[in-house]
Each structure stands twice: as structure tokens, then as C-alpha cells.
C-alpha positions in Angstrom: 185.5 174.0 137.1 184.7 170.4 136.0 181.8 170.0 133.9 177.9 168.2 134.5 178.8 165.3 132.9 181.9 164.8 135.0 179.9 165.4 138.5 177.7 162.8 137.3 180.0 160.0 136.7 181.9 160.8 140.0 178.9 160.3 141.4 178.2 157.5 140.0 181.6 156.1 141.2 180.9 157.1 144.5 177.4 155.2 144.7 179.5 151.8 143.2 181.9 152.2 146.4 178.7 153.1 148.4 177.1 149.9 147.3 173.5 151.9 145.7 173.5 150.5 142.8 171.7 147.8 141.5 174.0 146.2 138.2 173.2 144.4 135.4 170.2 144.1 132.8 167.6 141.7 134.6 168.5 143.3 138.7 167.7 146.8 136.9 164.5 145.6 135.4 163.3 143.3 138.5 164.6 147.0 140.7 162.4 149.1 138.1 159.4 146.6 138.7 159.7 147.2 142.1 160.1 150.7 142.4 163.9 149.9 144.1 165.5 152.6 141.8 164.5 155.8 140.9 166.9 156.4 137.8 168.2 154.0 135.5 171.7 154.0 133.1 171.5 152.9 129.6 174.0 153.4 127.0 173.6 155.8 123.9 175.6 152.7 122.1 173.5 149.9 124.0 171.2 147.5 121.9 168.2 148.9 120.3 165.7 146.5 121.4 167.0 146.6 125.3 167.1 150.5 124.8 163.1 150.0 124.0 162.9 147.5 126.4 164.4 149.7 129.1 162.5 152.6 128.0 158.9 151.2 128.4 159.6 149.7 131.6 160.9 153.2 133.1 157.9 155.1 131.2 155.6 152.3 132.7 156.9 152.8 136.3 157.8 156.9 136.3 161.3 156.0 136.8 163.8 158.6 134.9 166.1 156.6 132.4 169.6 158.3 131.3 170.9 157.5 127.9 173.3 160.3 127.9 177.0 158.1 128.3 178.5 155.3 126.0 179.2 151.7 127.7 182.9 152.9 127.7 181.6 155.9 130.1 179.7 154.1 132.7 182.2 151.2 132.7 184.7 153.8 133.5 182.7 155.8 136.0 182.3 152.7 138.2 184.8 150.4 137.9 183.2 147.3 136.7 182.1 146.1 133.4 178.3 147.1 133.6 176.9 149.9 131.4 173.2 149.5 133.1 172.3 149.8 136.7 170.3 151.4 138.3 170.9 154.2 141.6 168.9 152.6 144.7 169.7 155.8 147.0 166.9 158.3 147.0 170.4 161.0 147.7 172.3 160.0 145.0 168.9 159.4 142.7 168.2 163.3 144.0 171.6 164.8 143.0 172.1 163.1 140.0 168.2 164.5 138.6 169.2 167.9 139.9 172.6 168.6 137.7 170.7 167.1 134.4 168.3 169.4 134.9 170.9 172.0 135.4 172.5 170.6 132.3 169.8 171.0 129.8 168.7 174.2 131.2 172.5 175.4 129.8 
């Protein structure tokens, strides 16, 4: 059986080739501002003062930030060199929440 962490980046694969999510630093923030996306990427290896950055702004706005992958993770998981975005599909955005949850309950 493949584990949490897998399902969620073929997920997050699946949302690239679905075209729901929003990439890059500044479209994330500008998407967080305007309540487009209702869970954010960061890397555990990104930049302290973005991780901050990114971390206020999704406290700010109720907007659940995941800092559970490396760059080399999320790069992977969609295809393109971007290790922030953001999920702009309330489906994938309600999926995603419900096997972290699962994941730290085990």
C-alpha cells in the first residue's frame, strides 16, 4: 500500500496536469491575499525569511501551509521547477487536508 506522503504528491501531480495550481512565490502570495487557494506548499529546505514570510501571510488569511517535502519533492511531484504553489481546487485542497490529518493521527 503506498504511503501518505506518496498520495499527496500524486496528487499534487494530478492538480499540475489539472491546471489548479497557482506557481511561483509572488502568484501564491497575491492567491493567499485573495483567498484563491486554500493550502499552500513550502519547502522544509526553502529560505528562512520566505518560510516566515509564507507563514504569516497563511496564519493572517486561515489558509493551511505545508512544509512537510524538500524543493527536490515538489519539483518532482509536478513536473516543473517550482517548490511553492498553491492548490486553487476546493477538491484537491479537501483531499490533500484529509490524508495529513490521517497522517499525523498515525
Amino acid at each position: 500500500m503506498i504511503n501518505k506522503d506518496d498520495q499527496i504528491l500524486n496528487l499534487l501531480g494530478l492538480a499540475m496536469r489539472a491546471g489548479k495550481l497557482v506557481l511561483g512565490t509572488d502568484p501564491s502570495l497575491s492567491a493567499i491575499r485573495g483567498q484563491k487557494v486554500s493550502l499552500v506548499f513550502f519547502p522544509k529546505d526553502g529560505g528562512q525569511s520566505q518560510a516566515k514570510k509564507f507563514s504569516d501571510k497563511s496564519n493572517f488569511y486561515n489558509v493551511k501551509l505545508i512544509q512537510d517535502y524538500t524543493k527536490k519533492q515538489l519539483t518532482d511531484a509536478i513536473g516543473v521547477n517550482r517548490s511553492v504553489f498553491g492548490i486553487a481546487d476546493q477538491g484537491f485542497s479537501r483531499k490533500i487536508k484529509q490524508l495529513i490529518s490521517e497522517k499525523e493521527r498515525n
